[in-house]
TORKOL-4160 file (C-alpha; in steps of 0.2 Angstrom, whole numbers, padded with zeros to 4 digits, m for minus):
368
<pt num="1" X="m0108" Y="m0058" Z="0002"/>
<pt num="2" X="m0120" Y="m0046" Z="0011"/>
<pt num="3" X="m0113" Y="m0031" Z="0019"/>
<pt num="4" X="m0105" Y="m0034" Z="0037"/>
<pt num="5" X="m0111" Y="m0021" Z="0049"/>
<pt num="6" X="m0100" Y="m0024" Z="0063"/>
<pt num="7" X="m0108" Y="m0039" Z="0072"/>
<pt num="8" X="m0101" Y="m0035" Z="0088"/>
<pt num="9" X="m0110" Y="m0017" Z="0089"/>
<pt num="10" X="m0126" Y="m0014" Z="0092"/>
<pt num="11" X="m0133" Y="m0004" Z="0076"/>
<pt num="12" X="m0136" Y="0012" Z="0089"/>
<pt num="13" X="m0117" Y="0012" Z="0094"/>
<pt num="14" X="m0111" Y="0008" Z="0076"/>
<pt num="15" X="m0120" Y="0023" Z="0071"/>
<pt num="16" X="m0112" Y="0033" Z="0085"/>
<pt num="17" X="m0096" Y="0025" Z="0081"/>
<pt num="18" X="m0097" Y="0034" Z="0065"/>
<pt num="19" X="m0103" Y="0048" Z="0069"/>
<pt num="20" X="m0086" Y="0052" Z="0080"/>
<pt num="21" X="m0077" Y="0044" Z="0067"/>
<pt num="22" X="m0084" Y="0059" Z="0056"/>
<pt num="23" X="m0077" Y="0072" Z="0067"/>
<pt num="24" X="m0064" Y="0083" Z="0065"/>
<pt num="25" X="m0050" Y="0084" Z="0073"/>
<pt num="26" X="m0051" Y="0066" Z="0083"/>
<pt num="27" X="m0039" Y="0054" Z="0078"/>
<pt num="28" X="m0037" Y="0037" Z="0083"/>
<pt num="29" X="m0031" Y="0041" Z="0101"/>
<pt num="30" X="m0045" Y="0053" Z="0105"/>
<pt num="31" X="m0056" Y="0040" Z="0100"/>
<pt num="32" X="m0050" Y="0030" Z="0109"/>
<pt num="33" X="m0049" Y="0040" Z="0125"/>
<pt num="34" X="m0069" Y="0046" Z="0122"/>
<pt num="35" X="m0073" Y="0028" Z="0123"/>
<pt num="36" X="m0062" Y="0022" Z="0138"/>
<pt num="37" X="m0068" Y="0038" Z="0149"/>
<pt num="38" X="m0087" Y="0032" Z="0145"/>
<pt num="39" X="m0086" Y="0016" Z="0139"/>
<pt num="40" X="m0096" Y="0017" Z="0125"/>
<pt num="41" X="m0098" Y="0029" Z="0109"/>
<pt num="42" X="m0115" Y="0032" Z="0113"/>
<pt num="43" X="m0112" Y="0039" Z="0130"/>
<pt num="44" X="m0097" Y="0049" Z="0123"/>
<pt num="45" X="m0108" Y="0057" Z="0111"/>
<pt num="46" X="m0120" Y="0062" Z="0124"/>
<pt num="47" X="m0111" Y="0068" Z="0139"/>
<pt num="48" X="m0108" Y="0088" Z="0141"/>
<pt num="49" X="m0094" Y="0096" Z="0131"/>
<pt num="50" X="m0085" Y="0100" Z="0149"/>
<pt num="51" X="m0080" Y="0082" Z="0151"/>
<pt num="52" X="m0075" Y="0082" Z="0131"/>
<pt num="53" X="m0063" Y="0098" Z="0136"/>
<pt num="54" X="m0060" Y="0089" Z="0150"/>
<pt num="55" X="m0050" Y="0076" Z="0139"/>
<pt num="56" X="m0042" Y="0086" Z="0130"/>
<pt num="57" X="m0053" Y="0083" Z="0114"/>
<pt num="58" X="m0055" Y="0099" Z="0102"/>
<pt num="59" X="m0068" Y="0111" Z="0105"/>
<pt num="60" X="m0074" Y="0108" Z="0088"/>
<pt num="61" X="m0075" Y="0091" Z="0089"/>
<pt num="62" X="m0084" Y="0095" Z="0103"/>
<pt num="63" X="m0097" Y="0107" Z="0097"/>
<pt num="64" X="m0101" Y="0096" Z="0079"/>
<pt num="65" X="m0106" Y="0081" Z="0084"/>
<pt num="66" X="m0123" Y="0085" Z="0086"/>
<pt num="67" X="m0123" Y="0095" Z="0069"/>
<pt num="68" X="m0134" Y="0087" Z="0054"/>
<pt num="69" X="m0122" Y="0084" Z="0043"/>
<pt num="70" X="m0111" Y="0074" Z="0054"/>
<pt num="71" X="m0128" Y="0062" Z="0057"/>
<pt num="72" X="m0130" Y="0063" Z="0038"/>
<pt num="73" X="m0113" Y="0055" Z="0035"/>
<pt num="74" X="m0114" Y="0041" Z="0048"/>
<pt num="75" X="m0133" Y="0037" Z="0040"/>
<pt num="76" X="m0124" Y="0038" Z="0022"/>
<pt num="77" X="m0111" Y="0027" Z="0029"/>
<pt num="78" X="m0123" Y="0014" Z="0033"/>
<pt num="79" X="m0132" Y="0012" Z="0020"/>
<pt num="80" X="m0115" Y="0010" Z="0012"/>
<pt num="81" X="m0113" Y="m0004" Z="0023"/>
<pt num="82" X="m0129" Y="m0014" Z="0017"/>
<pt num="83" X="m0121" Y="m0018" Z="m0001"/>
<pt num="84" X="m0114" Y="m0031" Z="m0004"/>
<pt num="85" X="m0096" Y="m0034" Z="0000"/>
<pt num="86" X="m0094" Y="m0018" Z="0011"/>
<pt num="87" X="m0088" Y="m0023" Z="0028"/>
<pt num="88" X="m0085" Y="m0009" Z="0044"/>
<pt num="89" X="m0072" Y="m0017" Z="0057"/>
<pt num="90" X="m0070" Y="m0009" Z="0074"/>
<pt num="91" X="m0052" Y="m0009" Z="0083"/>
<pt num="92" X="m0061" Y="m0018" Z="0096"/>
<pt num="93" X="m0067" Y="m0030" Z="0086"/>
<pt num="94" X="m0060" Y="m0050" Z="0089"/>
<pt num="95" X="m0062" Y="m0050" Z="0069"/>
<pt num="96" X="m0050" Y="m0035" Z="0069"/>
<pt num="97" X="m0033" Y="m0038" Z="0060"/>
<pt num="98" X="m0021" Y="m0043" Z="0074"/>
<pt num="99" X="m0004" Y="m0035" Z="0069"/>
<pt num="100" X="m0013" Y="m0018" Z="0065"/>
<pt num="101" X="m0022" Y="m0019" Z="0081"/>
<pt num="102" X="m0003" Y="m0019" Z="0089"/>
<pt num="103" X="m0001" Y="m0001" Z="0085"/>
<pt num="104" X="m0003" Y="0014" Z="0094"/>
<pt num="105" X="m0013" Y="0023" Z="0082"/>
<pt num="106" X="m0023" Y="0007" Z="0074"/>
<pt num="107" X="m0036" Y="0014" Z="0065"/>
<pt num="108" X="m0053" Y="0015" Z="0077"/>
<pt num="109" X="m0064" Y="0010" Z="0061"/>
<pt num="110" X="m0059" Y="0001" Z="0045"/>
<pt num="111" X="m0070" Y="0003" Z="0030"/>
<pt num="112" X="m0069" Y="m0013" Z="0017"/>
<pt num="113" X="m0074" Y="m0016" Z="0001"/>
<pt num="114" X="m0070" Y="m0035" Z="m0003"/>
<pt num="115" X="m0065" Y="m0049" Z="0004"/>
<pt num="116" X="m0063" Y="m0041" Z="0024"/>
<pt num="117" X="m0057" Y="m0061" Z="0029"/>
<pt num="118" X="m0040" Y="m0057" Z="0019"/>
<pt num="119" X="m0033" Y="m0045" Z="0033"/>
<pt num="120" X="m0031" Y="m0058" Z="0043"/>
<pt num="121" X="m0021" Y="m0066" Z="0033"/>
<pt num="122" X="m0001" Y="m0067" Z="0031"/>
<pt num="123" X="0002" Y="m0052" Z="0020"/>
<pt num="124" X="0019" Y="m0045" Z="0014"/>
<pt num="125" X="0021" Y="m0026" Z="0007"/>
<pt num="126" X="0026" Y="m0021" Z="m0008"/>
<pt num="127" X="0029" Y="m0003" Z="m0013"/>
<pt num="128" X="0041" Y="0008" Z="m0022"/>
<pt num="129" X="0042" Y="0023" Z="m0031"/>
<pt num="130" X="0028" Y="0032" Z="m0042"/>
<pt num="131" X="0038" Y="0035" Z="m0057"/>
<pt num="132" X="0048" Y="0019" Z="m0057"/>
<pt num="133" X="0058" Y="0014" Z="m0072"/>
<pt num="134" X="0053" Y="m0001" Z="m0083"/>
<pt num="135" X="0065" Y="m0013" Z="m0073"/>
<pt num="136" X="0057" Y="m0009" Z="m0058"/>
<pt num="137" X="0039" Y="m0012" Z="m0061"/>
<pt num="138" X="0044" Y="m0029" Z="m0071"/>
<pt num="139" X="0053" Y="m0035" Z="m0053"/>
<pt num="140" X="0038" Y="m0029" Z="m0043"/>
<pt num="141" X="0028" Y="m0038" Z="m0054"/>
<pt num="142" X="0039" Y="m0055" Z="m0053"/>
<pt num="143" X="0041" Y="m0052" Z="m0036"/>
<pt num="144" X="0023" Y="m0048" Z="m0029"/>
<pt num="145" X="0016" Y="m0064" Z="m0041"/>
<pt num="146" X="0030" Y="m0074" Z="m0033"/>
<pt num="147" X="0025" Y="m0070" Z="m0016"/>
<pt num="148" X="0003" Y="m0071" Z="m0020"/>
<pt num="149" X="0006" Y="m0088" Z="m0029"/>
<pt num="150" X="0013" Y="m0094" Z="m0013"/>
<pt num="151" X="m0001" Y="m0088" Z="0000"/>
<pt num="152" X="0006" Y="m0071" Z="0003"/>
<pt num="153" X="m0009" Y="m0059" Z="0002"/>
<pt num="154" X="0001" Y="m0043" Z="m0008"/>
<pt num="155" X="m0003" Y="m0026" Z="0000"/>
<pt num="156" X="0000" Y="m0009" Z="m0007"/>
<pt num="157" X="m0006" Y="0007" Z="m0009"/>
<pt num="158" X="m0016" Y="0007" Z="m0024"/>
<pt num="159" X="m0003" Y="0021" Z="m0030"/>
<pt num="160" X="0004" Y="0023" Z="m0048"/>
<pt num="161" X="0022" Y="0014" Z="m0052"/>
<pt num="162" X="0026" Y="0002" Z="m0039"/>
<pt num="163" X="0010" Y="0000" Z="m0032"/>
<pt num="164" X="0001" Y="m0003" Z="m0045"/>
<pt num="165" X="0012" Y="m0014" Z="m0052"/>
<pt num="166" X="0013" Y="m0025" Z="m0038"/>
<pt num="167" X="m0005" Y="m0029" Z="m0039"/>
<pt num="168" X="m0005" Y="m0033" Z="m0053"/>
<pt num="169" X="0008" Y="m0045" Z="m0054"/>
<pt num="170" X="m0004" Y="m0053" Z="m0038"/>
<pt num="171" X="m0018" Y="m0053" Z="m0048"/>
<pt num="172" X="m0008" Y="m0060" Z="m0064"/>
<pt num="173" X="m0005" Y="m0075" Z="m0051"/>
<pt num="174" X="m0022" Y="m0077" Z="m0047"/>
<pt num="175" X="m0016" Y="m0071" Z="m0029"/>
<pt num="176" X="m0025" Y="m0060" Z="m0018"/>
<pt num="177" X="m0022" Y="m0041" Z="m0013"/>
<pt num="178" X="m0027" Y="m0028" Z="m0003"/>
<pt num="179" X="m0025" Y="m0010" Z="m0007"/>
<pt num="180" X="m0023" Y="0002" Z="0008"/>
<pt num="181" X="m0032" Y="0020" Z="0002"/>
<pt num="182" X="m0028" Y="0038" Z="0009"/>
<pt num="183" X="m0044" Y="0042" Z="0002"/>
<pt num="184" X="m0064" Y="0036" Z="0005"/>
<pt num="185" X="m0066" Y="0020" Z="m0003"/>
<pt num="186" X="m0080" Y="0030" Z="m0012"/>
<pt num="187" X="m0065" Y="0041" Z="m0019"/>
<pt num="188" X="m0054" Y="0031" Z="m0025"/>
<pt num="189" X="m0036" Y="0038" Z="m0030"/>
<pt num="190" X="m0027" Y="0040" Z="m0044"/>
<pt num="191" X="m0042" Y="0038" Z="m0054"/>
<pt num="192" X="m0031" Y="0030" Z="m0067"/>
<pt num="193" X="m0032" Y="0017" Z="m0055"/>
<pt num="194" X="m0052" Y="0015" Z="m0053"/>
<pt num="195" X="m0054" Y="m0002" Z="m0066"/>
<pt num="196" X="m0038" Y="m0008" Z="m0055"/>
<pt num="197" X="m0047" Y="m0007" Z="m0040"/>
<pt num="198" X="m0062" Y="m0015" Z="m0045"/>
<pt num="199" X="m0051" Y="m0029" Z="m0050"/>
<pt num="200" X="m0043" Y="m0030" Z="m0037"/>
<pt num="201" X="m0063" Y="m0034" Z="m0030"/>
<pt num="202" X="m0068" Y="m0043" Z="m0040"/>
<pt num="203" X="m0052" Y="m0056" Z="m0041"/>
<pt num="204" X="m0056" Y="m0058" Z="m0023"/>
<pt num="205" X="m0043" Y="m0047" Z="m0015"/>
<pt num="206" X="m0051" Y="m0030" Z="m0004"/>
<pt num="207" X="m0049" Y="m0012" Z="m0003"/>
<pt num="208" X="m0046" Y="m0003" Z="0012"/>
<pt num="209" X="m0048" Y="0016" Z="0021"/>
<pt num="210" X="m0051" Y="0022" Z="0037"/>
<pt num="211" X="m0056" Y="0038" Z="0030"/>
<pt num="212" X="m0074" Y="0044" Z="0028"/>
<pt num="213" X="m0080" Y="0036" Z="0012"/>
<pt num="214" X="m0082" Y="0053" Z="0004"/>
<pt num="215" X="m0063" Y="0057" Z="0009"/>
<pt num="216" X="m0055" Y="0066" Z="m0005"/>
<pt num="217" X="m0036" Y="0066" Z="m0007"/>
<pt num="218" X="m0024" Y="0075" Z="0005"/>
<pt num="219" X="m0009" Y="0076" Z="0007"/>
<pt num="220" X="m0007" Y="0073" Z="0024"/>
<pt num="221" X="m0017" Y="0058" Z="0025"/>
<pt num="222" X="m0005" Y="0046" Z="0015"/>
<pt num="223" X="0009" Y="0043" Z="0028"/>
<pt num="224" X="m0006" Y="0041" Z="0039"/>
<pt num="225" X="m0011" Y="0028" Z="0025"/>
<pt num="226" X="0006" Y="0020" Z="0025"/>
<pt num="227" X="0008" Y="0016" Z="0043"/>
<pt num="228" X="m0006" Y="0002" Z="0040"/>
<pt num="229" X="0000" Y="m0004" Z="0026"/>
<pt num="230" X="0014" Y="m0008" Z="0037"/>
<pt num="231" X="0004" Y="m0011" Z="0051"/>
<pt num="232" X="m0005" Y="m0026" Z="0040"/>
<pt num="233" X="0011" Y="m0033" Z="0036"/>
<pt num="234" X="0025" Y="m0045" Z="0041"/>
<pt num="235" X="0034" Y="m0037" Z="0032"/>
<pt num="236" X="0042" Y="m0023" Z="0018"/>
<pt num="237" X="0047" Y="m0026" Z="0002"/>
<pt num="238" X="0053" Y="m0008" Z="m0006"/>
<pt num="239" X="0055" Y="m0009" Z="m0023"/>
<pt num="240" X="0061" Y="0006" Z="m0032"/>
<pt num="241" X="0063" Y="0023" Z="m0022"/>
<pt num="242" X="0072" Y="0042" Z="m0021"/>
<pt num="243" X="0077" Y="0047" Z="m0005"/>
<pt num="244" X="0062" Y="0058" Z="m0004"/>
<pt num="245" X="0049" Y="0043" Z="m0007"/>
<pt num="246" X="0035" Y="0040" Z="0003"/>
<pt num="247" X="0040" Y="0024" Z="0001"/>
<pt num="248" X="0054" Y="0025" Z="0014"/>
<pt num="249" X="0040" Y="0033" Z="0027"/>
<pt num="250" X="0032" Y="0015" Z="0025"/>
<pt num="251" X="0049" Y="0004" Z="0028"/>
<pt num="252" X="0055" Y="0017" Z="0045"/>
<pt num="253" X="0035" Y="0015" Z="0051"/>
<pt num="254" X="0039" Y="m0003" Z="0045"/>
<pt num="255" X="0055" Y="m0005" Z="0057"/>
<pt num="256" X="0048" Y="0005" Z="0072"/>
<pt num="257" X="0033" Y="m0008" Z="0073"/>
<pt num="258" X="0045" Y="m0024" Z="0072"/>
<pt num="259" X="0042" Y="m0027" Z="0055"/>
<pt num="260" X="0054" Y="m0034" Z="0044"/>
<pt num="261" X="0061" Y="m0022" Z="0030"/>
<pt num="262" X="0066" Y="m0029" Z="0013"/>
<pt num="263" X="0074" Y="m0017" Z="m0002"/>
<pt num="264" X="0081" Y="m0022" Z="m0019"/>
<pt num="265" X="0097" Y="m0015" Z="m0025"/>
<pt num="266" X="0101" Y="m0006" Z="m0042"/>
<pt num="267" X="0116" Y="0004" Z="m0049"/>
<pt num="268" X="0123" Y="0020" Z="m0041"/>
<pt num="269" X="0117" Y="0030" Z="m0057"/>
<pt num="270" X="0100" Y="0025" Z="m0057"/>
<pt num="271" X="0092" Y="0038" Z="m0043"/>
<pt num="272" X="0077" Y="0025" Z="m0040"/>
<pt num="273" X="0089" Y="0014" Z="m0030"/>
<pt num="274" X="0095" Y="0029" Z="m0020"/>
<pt num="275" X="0082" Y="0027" Z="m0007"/>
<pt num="276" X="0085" Y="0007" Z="m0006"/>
<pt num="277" X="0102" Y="0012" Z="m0004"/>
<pt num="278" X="0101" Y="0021" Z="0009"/>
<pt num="279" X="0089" Y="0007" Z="0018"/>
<pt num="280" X="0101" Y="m0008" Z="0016"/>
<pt num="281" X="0113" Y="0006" Z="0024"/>
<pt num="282" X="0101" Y="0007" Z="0040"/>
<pt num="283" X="0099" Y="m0011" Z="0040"/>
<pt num="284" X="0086" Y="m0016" Z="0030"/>
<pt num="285" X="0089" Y="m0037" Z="0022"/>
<pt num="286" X="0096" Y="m0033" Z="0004"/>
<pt num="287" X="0084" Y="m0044" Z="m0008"/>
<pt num="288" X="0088" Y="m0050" Z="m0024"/>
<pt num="289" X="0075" Y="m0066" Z="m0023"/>
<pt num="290" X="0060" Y="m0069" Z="m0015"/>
<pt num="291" X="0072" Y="m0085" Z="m0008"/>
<pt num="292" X="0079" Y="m0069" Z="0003"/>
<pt num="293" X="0063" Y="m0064" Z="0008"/>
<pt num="294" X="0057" Y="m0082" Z="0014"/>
<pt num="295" X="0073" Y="m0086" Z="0025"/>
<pt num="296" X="0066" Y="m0076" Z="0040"/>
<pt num="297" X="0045" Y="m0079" Z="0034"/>
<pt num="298" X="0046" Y="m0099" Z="0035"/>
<pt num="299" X="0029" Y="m0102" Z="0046"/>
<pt num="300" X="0019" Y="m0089" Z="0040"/>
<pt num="301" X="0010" Y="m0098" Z="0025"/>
<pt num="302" X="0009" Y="m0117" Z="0022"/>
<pt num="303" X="0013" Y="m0118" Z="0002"/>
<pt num="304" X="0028" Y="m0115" Z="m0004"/>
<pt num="305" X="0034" Y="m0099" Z="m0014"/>
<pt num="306" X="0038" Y="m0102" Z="m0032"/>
<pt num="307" X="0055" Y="m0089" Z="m0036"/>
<pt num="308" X="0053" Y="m0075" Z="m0050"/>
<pt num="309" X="0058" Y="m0084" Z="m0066"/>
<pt num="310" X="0073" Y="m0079" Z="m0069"/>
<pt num="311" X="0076" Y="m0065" Z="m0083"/>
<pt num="312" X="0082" Y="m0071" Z="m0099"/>
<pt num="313" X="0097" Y="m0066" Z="m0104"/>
<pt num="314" X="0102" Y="m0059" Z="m0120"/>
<pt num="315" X="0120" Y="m0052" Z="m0125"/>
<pt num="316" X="0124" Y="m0038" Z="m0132"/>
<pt num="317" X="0137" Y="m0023" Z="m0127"/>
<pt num="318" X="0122" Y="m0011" Z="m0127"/>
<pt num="319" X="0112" Y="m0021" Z="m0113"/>
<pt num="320" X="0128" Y="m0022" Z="m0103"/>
<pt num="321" X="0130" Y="m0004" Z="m0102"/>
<pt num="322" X="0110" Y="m0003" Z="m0098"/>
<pt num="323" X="0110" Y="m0016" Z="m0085"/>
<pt num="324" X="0124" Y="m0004" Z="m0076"/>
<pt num="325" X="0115" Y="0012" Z="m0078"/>
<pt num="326" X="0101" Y="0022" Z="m0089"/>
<pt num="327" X="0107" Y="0033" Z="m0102"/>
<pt num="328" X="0106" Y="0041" Z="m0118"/>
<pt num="329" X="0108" Y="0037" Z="m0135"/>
<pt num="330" X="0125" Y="0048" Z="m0134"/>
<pt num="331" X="0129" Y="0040" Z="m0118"/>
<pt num="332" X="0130" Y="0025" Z="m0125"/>
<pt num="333" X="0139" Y="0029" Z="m0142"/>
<pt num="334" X="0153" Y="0036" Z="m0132"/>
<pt num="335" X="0153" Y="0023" Z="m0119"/>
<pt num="336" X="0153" Y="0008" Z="m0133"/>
<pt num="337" X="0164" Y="0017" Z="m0144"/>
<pt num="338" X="0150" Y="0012" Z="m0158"/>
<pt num="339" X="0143" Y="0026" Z="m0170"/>
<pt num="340" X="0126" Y="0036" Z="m0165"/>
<pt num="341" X="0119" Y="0028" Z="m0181"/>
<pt num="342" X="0125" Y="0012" Z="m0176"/>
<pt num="343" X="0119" Y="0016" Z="m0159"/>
<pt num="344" X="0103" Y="0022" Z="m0164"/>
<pt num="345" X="0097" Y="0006" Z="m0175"/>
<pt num="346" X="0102" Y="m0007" Z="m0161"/>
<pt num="347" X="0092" Y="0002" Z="m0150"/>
<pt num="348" X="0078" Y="0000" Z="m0161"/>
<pt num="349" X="0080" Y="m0018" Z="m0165"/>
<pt num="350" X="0081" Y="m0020" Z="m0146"/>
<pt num="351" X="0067" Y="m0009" Z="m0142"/>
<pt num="352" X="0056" Y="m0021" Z="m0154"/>
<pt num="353" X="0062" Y="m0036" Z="m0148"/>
<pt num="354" X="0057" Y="m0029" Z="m0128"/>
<pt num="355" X="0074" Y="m0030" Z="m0122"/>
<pt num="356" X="0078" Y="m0008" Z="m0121"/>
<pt num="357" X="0064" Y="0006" Z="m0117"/>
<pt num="358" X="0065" Y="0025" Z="m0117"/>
<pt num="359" X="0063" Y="0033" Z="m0102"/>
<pt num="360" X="0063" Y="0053" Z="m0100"/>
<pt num="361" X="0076" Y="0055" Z="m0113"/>
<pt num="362" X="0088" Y="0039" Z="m0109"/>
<pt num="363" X="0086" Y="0022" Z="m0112"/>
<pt num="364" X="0084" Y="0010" Z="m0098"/>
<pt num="365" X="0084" Y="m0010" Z="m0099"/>
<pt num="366" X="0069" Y="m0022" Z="m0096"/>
<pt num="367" X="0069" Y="m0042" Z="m0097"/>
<pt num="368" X="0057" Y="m0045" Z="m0110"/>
């Protein structure tokens, strides 16, 4: 696949497209407001900084878009582009993803690495926690190669837990999935994540940014991240999340922009479910099959959804009191009235056998 210039531009105002897009301080409403006041970035770029003040853009913005190294970023950018598989989408742009182009704030320029035709698509969310729980990251798996084995294309945010997990459960399925960056694409974050990424590629799936290429990680830009992972989306599906989860910033951002939110339930004790919780409280659709998910999808994809096998079940007194809650090897001694010994050495026929795992000090079940 060559690399896809915006076809749409001319290559002078592509190059002056990125050059504003290099700017600080200019967001995707000043962006836009430069190019509807003189109708082109090229004429933005070259009328007097009165009429930038005018606008109300930043004086800085203002003064550094003449400066080398802004110039030197666009030409990098570029020659970026002329690789194979890198794509540059403009918000004006008829190839422009329509649900994102609905918002607000739609990103002015979307870098891609990938196959750019996916955003086009139907593509459901999945995201959840960082340091989710083994249960979690098997159902985001489940849930995310359910949904990619049906036409869904999976988006995320290339993250560690949830994330992650739920591309690879899409790329298990042979599915495609697009992972949203609040960084460059030529910065990829976590870097625990880099050979992920390049699957992700390679299986025929995209990544995503609309931050310079050389952007590194801030922490400001990952809500701005998650609005378009939203903003890409029919819909939500939250995982695994504590109140505090960034998670949660992508289902309200979610809601706000009509989409539809999703959350799976767990046990009261388990503070990953908290923030799900509190979501099916403000009205999000409680979820416990991708069945609950479809009802209000039907349309959106032409092939049917295969559920999540269901787990195989397996009892044991132990699992019971897992399944309600994680604890610990005490916990559980007390709570089964069984000895620690006798405690310990199910655990370790269970742990073998995939059924338990140890998490942070407690034990937490899984479905092998």
């Amino acid at each position: 696949m060559p690399g896809q210039i915006n076809s749409f531009l001319s290559p002078s105002e592509c190059e002056a497209r990125l050059r504003l897009h290099a700017l600080p301080e200019l967001g995707p409403k000043r962006f836009r407001r430069l190019l509807a006041a003189f109708g082109s970035a090229s004429a933005a770029l070259s009328a007097p900084a009165s009429a930038w003040r005018a606008l109300g853009i930043p004086q800085a913005s203002a003064e550094q878009r003449r400066d080398a190294h802004i110039r030197d970023q666009a030409a990098a950018a570029l020659r970026w582009l002329e690789a194979p598989g890198h794509a540059l989408l403009a918000w004006d742009d008829p190839g422009y993803p329509a649900l994102l182009a609905e918002l607000s704030d739609a990103p002015p320029l979307l870098f891609v690495a990938g196959d750019a035709t996916l955003l086009e698509l139907p593509q459901l969310a999945v995201v959840g926690s960082r340091r989710a729980s083994k249960p979690g990251l098997d159902t985001a798996r489940a849930f995310a190669g359910s949904l990619a084995g049906g036409g869904f294309v999976v988006t995320s945010g290339l993250a560690l837990g949830i994330d992650g997990a739920a591309h690879e459960g899409a790329l298990q399925a042979a599915g495609k999935t697009v992972a949203v960056l609040g960084t460059g694409l030529e910065h990829v974050y976590p870097q625990r994540h880099l050979g992920l990424a390049r699957r992700i590629v390679d299986g025929g799936g995209a990544l995503v940014s609309e931050f310079p290429l050389q952007c590194p990680p801030q922490a400001a830009n990952f809500p701005r991240r998650n609005r378009i992972i939203s903003g890409l989306s029919v819909g939500v599906l939250v995982v695994e999340a504590s109140p505090s989860s960034g998670s949660l910033i992508t289902a309200r951002l979610a809601a706000e922009q009509g989409r539809e939110v999703y959350a799976i339930p767990g046990s009261i004790h388990h503070p990953g479910a908290r923030g799900c919780h509190e979501l099916i409280r403000q009205g999000a659709m409680l979820v416990e099959s991708v069945d609950h998910i479809l009802e209000g999808l039907r349309g959106w994809t032409a092939r049917p959804v295969e559920a999540a096998p269901a787990p195989r079940q397996f009892a044991h007194p132990l699992l019971d009191l897992l399944r309600a809650a994680p604890q610990s090897s005490e916990q559980l001694a007390h709570n089964s009235a069984m000895s620690l010994p006798e405690v310990l050495a199910a655990l370790t026929e269970l742990e073998l056998d995939g059924w338990v795992a140890c998490e942070a000090g407690v034990w937490v079940h899984r479905a092998p």
